[in-house]
C-alpha positions as a Python dict, from the first residue, in 0.01 Angstrom:
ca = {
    (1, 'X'): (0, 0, 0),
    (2, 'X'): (-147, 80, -361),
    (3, 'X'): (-426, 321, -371),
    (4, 'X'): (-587, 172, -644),
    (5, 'X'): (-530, -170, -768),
    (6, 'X'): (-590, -101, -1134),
    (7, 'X'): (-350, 13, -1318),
    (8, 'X'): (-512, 203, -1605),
    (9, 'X'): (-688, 493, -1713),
    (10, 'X'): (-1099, 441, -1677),
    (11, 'X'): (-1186, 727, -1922),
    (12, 'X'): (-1302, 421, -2182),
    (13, 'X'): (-1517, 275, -1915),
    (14, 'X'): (-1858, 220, -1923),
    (15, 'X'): (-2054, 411, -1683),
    (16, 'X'): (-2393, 290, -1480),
    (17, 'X'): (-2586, 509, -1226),
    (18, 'X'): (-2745, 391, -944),
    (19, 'X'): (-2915, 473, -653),
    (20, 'X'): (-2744, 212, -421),
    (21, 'X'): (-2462, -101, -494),
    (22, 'X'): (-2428, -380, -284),
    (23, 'X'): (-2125, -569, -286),
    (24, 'X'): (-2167, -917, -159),
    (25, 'X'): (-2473, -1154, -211),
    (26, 'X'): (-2477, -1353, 94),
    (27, 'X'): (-2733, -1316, 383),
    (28, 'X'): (-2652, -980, 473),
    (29, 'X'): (-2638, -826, 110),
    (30, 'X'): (-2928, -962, 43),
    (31, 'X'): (-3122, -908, 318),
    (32, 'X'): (-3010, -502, 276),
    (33, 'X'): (-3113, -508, -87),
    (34, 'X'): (-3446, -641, 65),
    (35, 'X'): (-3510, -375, 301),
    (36, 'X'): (-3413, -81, 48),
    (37, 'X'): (-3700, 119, -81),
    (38, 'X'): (-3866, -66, -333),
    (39, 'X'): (-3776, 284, -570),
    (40, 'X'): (-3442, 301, -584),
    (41, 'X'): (-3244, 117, -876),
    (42, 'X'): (-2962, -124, -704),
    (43, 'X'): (-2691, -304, -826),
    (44, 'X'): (-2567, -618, -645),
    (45, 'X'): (-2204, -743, -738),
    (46, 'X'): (-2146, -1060, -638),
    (47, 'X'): (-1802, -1251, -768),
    (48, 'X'): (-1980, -1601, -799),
    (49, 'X'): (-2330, -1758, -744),
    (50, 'X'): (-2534, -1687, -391),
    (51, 'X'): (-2427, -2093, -278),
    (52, 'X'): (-2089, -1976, -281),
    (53, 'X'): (-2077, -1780, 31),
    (54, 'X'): (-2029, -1847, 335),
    (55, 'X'): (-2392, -1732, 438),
    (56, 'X'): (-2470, -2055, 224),
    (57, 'X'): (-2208, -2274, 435),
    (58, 'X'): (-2363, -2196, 789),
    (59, 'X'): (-2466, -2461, 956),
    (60, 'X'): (-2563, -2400, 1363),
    (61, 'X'): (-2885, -2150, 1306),
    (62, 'X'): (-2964, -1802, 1466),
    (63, 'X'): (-2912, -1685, 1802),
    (64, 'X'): (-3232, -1513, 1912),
    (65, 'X'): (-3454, -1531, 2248),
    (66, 'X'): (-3747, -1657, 2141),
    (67, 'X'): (-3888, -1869, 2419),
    (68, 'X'): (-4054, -1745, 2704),
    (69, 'X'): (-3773, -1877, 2996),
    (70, 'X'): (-3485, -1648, 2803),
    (71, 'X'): (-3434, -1253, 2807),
    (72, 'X'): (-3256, -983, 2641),
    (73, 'X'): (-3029, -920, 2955),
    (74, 'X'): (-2919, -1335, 2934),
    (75, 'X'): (-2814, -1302, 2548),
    (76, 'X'): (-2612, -995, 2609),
    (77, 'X'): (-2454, -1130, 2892),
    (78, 'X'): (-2324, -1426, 2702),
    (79, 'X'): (-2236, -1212, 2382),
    (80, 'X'): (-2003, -973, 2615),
    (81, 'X'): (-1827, -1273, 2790),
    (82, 'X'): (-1708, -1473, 2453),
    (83, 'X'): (-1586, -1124, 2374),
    (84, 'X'): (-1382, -1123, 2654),
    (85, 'X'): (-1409, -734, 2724),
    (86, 'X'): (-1382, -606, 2399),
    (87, 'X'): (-1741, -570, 2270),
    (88, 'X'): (-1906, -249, 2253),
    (89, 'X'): (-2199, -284, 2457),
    (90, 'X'): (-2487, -18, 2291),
    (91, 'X'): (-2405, -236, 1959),
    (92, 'X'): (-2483, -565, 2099),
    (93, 'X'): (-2763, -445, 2305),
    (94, 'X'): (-2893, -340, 1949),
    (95, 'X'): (-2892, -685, 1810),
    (96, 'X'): (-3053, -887, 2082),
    (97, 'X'): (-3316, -629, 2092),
    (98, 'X'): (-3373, -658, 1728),
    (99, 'X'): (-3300, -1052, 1706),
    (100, 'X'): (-3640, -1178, 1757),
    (101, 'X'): (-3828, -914, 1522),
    (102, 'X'): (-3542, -980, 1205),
    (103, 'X'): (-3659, -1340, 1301),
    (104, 'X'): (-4040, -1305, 1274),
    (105, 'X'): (-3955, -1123, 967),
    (106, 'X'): (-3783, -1454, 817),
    (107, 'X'): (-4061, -1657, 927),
    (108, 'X'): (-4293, -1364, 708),
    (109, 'X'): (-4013, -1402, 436),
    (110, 'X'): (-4126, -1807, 423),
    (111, 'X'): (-3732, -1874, 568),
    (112, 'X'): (-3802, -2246, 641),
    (113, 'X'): (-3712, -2290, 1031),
    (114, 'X'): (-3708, -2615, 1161),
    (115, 'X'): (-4041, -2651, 1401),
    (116, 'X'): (-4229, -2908, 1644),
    (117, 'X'): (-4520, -3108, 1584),
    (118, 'X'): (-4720, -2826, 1722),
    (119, 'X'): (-4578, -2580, 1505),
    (120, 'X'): (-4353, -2400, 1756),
    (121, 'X'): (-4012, -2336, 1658),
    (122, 'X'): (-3749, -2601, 1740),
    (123, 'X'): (-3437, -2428, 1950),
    (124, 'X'): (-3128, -2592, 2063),
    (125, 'X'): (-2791, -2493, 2204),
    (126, 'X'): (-2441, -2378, 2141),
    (127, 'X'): (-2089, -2310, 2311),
    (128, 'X'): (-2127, -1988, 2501),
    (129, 'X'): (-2456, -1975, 2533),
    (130, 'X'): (-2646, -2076, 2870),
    (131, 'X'): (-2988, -2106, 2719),
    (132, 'X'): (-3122, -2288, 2441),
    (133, 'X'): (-3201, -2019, 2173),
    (134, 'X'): (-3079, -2081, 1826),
    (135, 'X'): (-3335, -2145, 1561),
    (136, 'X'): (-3251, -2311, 1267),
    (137, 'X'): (-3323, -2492, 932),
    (138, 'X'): (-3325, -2806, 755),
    (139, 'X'): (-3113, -2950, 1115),
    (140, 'X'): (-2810, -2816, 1006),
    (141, 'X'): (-2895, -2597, 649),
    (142, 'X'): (-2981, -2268, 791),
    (143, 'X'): (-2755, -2095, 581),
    (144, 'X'): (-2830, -2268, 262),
    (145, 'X'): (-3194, -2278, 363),
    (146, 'X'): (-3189, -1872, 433),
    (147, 'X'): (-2991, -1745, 170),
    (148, 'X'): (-3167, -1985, -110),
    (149, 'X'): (-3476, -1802, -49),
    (150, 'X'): (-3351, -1431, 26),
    (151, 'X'): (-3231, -1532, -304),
    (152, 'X'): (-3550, -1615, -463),
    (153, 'X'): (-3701, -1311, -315),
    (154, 'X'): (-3442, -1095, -467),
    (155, 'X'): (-3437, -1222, -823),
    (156, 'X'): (-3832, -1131, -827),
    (157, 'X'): (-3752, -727, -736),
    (158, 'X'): (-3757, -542, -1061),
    (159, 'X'): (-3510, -282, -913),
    (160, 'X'): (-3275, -490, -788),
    (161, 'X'): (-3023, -594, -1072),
    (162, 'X'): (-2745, -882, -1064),
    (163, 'X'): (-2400, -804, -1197),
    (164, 'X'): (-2279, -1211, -1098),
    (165, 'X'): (-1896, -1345, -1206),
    (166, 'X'): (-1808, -957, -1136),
    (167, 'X'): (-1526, -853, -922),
    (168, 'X'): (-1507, -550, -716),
    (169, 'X'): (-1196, -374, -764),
    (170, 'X'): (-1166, -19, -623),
    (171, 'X'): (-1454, 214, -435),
    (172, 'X'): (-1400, 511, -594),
    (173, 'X'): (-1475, 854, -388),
    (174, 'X'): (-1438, 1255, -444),
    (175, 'X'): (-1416, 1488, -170),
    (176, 'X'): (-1803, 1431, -30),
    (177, 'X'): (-1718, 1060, 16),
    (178, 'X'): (-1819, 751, -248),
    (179, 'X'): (-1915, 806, -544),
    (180, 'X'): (-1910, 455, -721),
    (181, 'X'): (-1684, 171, -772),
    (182, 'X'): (-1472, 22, -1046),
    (183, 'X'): (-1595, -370, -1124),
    (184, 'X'): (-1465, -584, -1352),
    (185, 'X'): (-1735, -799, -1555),
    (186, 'X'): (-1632, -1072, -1784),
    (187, 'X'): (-1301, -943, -1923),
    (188, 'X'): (-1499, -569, -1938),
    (189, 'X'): (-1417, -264, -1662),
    (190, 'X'): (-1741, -76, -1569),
    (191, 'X'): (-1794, 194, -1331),
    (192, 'X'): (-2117, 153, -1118),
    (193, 'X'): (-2188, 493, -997),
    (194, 'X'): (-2353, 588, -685),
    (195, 'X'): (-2352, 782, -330),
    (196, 'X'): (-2434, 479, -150),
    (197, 'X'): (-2207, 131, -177),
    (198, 'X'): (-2253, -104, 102),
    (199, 'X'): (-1985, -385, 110),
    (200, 'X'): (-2096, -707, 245),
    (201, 'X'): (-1818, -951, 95),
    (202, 'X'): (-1748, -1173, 391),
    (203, 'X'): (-1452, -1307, 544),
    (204, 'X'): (-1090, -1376, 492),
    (205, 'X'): (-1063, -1771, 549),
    (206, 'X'): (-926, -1842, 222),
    (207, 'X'): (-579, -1628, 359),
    (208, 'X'): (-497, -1955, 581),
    (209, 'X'): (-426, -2329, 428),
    (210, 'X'): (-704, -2493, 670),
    (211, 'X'): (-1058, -2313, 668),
    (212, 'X'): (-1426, -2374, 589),
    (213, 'X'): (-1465, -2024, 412),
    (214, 'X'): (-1583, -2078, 86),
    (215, 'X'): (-1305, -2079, -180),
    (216, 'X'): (-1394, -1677, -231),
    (217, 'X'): (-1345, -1537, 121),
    (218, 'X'): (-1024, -1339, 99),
    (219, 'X'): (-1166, -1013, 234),
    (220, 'X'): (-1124, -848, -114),
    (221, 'X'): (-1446, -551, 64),
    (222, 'X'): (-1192, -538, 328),
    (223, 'X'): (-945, -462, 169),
    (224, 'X'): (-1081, -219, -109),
    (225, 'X'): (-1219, -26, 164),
    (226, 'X'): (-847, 22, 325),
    (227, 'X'): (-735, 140, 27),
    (228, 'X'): (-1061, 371, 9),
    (229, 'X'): (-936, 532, 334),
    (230, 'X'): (-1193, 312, 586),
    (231, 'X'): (-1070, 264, 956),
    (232, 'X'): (-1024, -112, 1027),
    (233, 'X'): (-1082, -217, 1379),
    (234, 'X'): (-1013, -609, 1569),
    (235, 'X'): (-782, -676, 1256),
    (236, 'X'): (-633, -940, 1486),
    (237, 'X'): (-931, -1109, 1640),
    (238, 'X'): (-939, -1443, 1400),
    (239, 'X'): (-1175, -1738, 1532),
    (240, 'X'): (-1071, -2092, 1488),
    (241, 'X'): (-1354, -2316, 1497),
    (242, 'X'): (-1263, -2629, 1713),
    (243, 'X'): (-1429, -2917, 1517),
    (244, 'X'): (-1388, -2954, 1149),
    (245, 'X'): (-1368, -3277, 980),
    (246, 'X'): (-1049, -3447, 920),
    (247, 'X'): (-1062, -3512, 578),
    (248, 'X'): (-948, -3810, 357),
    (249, 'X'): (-819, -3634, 70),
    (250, 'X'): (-688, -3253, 100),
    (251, 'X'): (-994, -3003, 29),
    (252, 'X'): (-960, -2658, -73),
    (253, 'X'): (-1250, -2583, 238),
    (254, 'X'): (-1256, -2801, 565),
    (255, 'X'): (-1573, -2898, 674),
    (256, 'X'): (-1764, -2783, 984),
    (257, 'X'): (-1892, -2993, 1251),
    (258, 'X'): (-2166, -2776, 1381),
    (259, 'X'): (-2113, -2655, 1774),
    (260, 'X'): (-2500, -2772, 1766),
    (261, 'X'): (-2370, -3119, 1760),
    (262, 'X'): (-2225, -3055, 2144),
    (263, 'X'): (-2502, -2899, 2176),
    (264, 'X'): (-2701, -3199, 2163),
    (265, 'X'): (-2486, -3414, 2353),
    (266, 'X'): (-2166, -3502, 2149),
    (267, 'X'): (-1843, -3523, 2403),
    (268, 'X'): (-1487, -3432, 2295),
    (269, 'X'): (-1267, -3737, 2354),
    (270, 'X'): (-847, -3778, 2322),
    (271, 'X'): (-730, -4069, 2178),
    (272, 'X'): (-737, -4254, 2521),
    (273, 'X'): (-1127, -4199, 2556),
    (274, 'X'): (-1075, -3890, 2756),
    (275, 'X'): (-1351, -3635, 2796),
    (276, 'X'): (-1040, -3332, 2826),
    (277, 'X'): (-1285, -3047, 2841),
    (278, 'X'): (-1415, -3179, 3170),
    (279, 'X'): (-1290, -2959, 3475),
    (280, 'X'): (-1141, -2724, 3176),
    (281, 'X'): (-1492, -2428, 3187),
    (282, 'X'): (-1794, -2421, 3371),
    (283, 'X'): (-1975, -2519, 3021),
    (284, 'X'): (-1740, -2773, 2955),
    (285, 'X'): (-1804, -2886, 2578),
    (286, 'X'): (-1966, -2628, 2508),
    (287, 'X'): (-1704, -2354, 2635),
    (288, 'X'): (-1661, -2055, 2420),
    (289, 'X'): (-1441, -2162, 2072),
    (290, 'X'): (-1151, -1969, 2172),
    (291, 'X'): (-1118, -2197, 2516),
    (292, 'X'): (-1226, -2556, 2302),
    (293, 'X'): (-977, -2504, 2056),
    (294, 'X'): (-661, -2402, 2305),
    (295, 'X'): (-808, -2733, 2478),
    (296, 'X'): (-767, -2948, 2148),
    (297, 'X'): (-403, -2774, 2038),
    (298, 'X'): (-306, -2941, 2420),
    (299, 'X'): (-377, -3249, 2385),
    (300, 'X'): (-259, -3260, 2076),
    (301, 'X'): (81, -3110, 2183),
    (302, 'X'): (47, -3382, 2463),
    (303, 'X'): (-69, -3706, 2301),
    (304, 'X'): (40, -3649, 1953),
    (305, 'X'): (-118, -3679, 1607),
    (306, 'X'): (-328, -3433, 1463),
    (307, 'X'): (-688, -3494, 1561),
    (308, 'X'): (-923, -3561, 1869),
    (309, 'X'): (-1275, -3702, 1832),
    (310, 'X'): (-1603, -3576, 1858),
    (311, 'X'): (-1812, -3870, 2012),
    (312, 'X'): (-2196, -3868, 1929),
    (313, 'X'): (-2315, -4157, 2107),
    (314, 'X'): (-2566, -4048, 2325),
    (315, 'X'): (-2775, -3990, 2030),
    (316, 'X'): (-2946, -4252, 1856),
    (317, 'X'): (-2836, -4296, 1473),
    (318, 'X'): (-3188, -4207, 1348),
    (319, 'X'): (-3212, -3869, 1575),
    (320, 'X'): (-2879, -3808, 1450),
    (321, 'X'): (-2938, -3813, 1074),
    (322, 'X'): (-3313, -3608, 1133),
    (323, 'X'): (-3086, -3283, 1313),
    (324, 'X'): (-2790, -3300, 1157),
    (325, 'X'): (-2872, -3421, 773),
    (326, 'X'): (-2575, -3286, 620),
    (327, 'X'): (-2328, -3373, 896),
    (328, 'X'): (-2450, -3730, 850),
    (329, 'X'): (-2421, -3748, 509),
    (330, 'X'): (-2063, -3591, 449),
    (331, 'X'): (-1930, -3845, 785),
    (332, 'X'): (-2108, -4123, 603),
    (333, 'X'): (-1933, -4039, 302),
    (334, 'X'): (-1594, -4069, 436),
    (335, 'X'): (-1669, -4412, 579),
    (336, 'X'): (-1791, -4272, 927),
    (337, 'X'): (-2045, -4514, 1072),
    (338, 'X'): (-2291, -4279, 1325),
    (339, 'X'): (-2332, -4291, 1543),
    (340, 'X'): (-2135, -4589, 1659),
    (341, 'X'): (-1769, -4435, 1536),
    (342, 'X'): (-1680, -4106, 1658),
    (343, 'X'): (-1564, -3846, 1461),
    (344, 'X'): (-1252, -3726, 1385),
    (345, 'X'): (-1208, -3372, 1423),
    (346, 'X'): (-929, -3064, 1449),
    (347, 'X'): (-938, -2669, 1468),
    (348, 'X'): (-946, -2435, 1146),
    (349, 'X'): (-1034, -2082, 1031),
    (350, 'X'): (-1355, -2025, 1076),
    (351, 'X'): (-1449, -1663, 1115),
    (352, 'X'): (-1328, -1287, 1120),
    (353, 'X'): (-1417, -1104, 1416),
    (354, 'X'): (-1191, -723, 1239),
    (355, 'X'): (-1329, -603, 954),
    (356, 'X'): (-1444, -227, 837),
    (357, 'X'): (-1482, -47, 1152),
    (358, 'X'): (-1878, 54, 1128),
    (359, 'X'): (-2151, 183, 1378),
    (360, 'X'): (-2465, 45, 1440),
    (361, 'X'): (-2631, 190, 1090),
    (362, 'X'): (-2354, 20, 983),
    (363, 'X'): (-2165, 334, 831),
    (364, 'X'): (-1775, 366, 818),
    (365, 'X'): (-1562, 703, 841),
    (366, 'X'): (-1604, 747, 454),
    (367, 'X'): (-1978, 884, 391),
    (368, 'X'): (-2174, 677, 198),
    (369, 'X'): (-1940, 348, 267),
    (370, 'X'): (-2188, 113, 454),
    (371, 'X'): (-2059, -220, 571),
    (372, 'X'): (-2226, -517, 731),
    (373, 'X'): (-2198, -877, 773),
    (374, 'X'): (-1852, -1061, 876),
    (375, 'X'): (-1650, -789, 666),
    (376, 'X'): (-1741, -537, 909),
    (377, 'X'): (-1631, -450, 1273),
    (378, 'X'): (-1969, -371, 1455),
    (379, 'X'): (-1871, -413, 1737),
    (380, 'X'): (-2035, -698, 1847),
    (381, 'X'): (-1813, -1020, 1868),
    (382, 'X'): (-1487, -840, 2065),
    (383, 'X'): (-1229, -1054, 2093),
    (384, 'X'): (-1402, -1380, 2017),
    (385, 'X'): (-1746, -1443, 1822),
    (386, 'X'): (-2058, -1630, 2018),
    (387, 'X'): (-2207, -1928, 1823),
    (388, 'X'): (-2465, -1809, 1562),
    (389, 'X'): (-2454, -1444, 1638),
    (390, 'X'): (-2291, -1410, 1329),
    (391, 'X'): (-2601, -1481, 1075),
    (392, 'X'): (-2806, -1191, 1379),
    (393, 'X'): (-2517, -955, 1257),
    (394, 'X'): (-2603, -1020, 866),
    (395, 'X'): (-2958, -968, 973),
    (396, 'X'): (-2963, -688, 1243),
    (397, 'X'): (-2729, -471, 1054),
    (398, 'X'): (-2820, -546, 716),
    (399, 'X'): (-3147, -442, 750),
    (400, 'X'): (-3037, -151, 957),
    (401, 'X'): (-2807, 3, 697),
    (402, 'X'): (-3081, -19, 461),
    (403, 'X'): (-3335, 186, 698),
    (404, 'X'): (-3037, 470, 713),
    (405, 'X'): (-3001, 499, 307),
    (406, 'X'): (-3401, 494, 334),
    (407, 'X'): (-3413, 761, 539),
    (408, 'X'): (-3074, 963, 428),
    (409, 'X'): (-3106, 885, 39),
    (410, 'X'): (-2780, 1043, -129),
    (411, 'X'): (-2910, 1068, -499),
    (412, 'X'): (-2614, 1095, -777),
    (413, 'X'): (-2435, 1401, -922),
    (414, 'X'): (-2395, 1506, -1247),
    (415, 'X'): (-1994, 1432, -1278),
    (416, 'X'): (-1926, 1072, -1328),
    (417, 'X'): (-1672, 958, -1112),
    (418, 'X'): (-1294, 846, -1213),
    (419, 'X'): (-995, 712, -1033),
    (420, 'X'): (-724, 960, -1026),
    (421, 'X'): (-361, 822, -997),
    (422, 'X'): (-4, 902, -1140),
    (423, 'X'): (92, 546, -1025),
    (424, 'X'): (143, 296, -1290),
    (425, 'X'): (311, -43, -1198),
    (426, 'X'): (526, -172, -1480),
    (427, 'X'): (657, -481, -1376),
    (428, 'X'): (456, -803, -1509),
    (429, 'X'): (472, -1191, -1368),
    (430, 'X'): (314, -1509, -1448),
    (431, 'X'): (28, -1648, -1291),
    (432, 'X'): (315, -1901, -1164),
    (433, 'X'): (454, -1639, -968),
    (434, 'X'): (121, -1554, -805),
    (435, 'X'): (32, -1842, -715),
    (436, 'X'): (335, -1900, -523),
    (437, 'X'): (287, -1581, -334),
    (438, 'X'): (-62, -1726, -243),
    (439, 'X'): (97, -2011, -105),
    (440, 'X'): (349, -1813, 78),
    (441, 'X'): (69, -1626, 229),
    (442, 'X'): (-139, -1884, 348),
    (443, 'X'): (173, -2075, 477),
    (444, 'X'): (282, -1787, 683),
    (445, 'X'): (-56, -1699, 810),
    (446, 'X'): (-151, -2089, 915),
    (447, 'X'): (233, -2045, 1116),
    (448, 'X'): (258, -1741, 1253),
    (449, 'X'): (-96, -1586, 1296),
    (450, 'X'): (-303, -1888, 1379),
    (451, 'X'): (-434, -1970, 1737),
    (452, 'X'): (-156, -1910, 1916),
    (453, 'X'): (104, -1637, 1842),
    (454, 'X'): (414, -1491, 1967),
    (455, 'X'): (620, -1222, 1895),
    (456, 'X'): (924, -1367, 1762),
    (457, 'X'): (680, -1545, 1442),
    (458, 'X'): (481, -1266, 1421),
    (459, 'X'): (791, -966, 1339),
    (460, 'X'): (888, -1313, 1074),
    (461, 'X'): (564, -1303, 928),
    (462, 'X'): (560, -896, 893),
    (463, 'X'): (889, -895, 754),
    (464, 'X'): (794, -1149, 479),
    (465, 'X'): (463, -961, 423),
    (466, 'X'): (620, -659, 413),
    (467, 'X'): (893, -791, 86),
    (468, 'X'): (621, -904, -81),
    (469, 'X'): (435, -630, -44),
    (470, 'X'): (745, -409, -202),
    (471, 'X'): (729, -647, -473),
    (472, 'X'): (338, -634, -559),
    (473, 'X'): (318, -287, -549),
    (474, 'X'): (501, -274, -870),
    (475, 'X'): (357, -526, -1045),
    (476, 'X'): (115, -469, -1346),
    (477, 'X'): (-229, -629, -1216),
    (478, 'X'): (-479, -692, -1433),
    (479, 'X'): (-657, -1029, -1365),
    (480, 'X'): (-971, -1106, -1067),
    (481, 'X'): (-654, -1376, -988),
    (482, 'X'): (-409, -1126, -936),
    (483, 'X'): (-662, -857, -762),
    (484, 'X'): (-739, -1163, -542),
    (485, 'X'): (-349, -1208, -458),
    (486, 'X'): (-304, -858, -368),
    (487, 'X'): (-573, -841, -121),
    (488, 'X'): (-446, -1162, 44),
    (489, 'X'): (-133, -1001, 137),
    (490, 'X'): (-273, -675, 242),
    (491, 'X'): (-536, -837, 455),
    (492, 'X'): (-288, -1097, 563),
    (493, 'X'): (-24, -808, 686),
    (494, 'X'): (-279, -614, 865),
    (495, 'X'): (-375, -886, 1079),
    (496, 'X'): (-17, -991, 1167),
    (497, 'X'): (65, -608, 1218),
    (498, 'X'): (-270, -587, 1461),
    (499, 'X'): (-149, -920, 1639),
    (500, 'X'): (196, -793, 1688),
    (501, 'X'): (67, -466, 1800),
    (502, 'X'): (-175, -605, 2051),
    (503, 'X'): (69, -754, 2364),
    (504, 'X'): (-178, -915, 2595),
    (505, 'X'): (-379, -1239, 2538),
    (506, 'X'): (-751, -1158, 2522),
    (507, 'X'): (-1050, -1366, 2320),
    (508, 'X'): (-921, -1518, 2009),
    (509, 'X'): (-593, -1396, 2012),
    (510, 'X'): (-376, -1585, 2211),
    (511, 'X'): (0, -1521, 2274),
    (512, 'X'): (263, -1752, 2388),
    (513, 'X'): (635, -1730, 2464),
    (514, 'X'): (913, -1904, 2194),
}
């Protein structure tokens, strides 16, 4: 593995100080550049526009207890068991604890939850979970609904400042730890200098053919901060969400059908009318993802084709289209008639449980590295990630890693920062050529590492990773495109590596004999 992805000399770049960047500017970037003192200059990089995350994408809500009948001791309970043994308990302690304030704060911030005639806010239920707790907005918008006006909030801070259509490249660092980061704006290299980055990019969905990661989420923070020196933890631990939407035409990003829906009432049926998850988990339906999707890639094995189907009929059409807006109006556009027809559904990428191994201020191994969001490995979602906990972890440990800078401000040096290498690739392709590695990559990923594994396709998939990856490191990069590439594959081989390495079944990652 390259150091450094760029392959040239930065002495000609331009170079911007600042007291904090922020790479990312989903839900948990933004709610960090939010909570950092109102003082300190920031710089938020974000590759596209804030409704192109997958912050914007999430549908189910927020898991928080909020009513009176739930507790703090029933959340953490159901976080540990979808982890399956794996999740460190003082970090998930920390975000139930902290759940309901971050959620009070929203409800400050004008975040528009969904809420009864008398006010009170509406709460519903979702796989893993034994209590109704997940708040949410616009039915099934909470993400759009959040990060629109985290957004708006943002854009009115005078010392927060937008670099958009920029792409991270390298974190640069010197013997105290970061010191900035190379980003590449326009067609223009800049170094954005500073002792605290925190790297909130997201997942890596876009690595597999079938996902509903927006068309960004390659793990390019990931993967800048293994090449920065970061530990990466759970690089293995991929959740497949059971029900996304068969579609009629062949999407770059599936679409999800909310575990809220099953929440409400919806049944998974086979093609013969069979409820299957019946007798399959104490919670049935709404059994942790890991379980529901195993369930589906059965019957499918057993009955054939490529789908099962989500019936919704013990909810009236109207009640339907009032919770789940968006639902409705994507099934309706592909000819689904709720909530008479059921709908057709199979398992996809959904989310990263690995990421940038961090601890509960969100800091890595490299001082002044801060991760937080899906990118990073708090410790929270083990082996396998409980419904809306993920949106929490934006929240919990966004705001958290804030509070630390706060509190343990790094200000700048004098020396601007530069990347040091002897390394310079020489060999130069076509875009043609790497766009068939993407393809290779996402074809051997949806094979080999999806959920279920075994040996015998995982050592295939290293081997081809591990060609490639002889091949890329001596190739001249110098597009976001070929950047983007490059952290495919190294992302892609460290989970298959992590897989291979890990020998029993646990959570999310699931082995079977060939």
């Amino acid at each position: 593995m390259r150091s450094f992805i760029y392959n040239d000399s930065t002495k000609g770049c331009d170079t911007y100080t600042f007291d904090a960047v922020i790479i990312g500017s989903g839900i948990a970037g933004l709610y960090c550049a939010l909570h950092l003192n109102n003082e300190m200059q920031v710089a938020i990089v974000t590759k596209a526009n804030i409704d192109e995350s997958n912050s914007y994408l999430a549908q189910g809500g927020i898991a928080a207890v909020i009513s009176k009948e739930d507790q703090f001791v029933g959340h953490i309970q159901d976080t540990l068991i979808a982890g399956a043994g794996l999740c460190d308990e003082k970090a998930v302690k920390v975000l139930v604890e902290e759940g309901p304030e971050n959620i009070r704060e929203l409800i400050d911030m004008q975040i528009p939850f969904d809420v009864n005639s008398e006010g009170d806010l509406l709460i519903t239920r979702e796989g893993g979970h034994h209590m109704r707790r997940i708040v949410h907005c616009g039915g099934d918008a909470t993400g759009k609904e959040t990060t629109k006006q985290l957004g708006r909030l943002a854009a009115t801070k005078e010392n927060l400042h937008f670099f958009t259509e920029s792409y991270l490249v390298d974190i640069l660092t010197d013997d105290k730890g970061v010191c900035g980061a190379l980003v590449m704006v326009g067609n223009e290299y800049r170094i954005l200098k500073t002792n605290n980055l925190v790297v909130a990019t997201g997942g890596i969905g876009q690595i597999y053919q079938y996902t509903t990661n927006s068309i960004g989420a390659v793990g390019d923070g990931i993967a800048a901060a293994a090449r920065a020196g970061a530990t990466l933890s759970h690089m293995e631990m991929v959740q497949f969400h059971p029900t996304t939407l068969i579609p009629n035409d062949n999407p770059s990003r599936l679409f999800l059908i909310s575990e809220a829906v099953r929440g409400e009432g919806a049944i998974l049926r086979n093609y013969k009318g069979e409820a299957f998850m019946q007798g399959k988990h104490p919670l049935a339906d709404l059994a942790p993802r890991d379980i529901v999707t195993r369930e589906i890639l059965k019957e499918l094995k057993l009955n054939g084709g490529d789908r099962v189907f989500l019936d919704t009929s013990s909810m009236t059409t109207e009640f339907f289209a009032n919770r789940f807006p968006t639902i409705y109006r994507q099934c309706t556009e592909q000819g689904i008639n709720l909530t008479a027809d059921s709908i057709p559904v199979r398992p996809a990428q959904h989310y990263f449980m690995g990421g940038v191994k961090t601890d509960t201020d969100g800091r890595t191994n490299i001082e002044g590295l801060f991760c937080c969001g899906e990118c990073a490995e708090s410790g929270i979602h083990g082996a396998n990630r409980l419904a809306s906990n993920s949106v929490l972890e934006c929240l919990v440990f966004g705001r958290r890693a804030a509070r630390y800078i706060n509190e343990n401000f790094k200000p700048c040096g004098a020396k601007n920062p530069a990347l040091n290498t002897d390394f310079r690739a020489t060999v130069v392709h076509t875009n043609e050529f790497f766009s068939q590695i993407e393809k290779i990559i996402k074809t051997t990923m949806s094979t080999y590492a999806g959920p279920e594994r075994s040996f015998k396709g995982l050592e295939k998939a290293i081997s081809k990773f591990m060609d490639l990856e002889e091949q890329l490191d001596h190739t001249y990069l110098a597009t976001p495109y070929h950047y983007k590439v490059y952290n495919m594959l190294q992302n892609g081989l460290k989970i298959v590596k992590a897989a291979f390495d890990r020998k029993e079944s646990v959570g999310a990652h699931y082995i079977i004999e060939e």
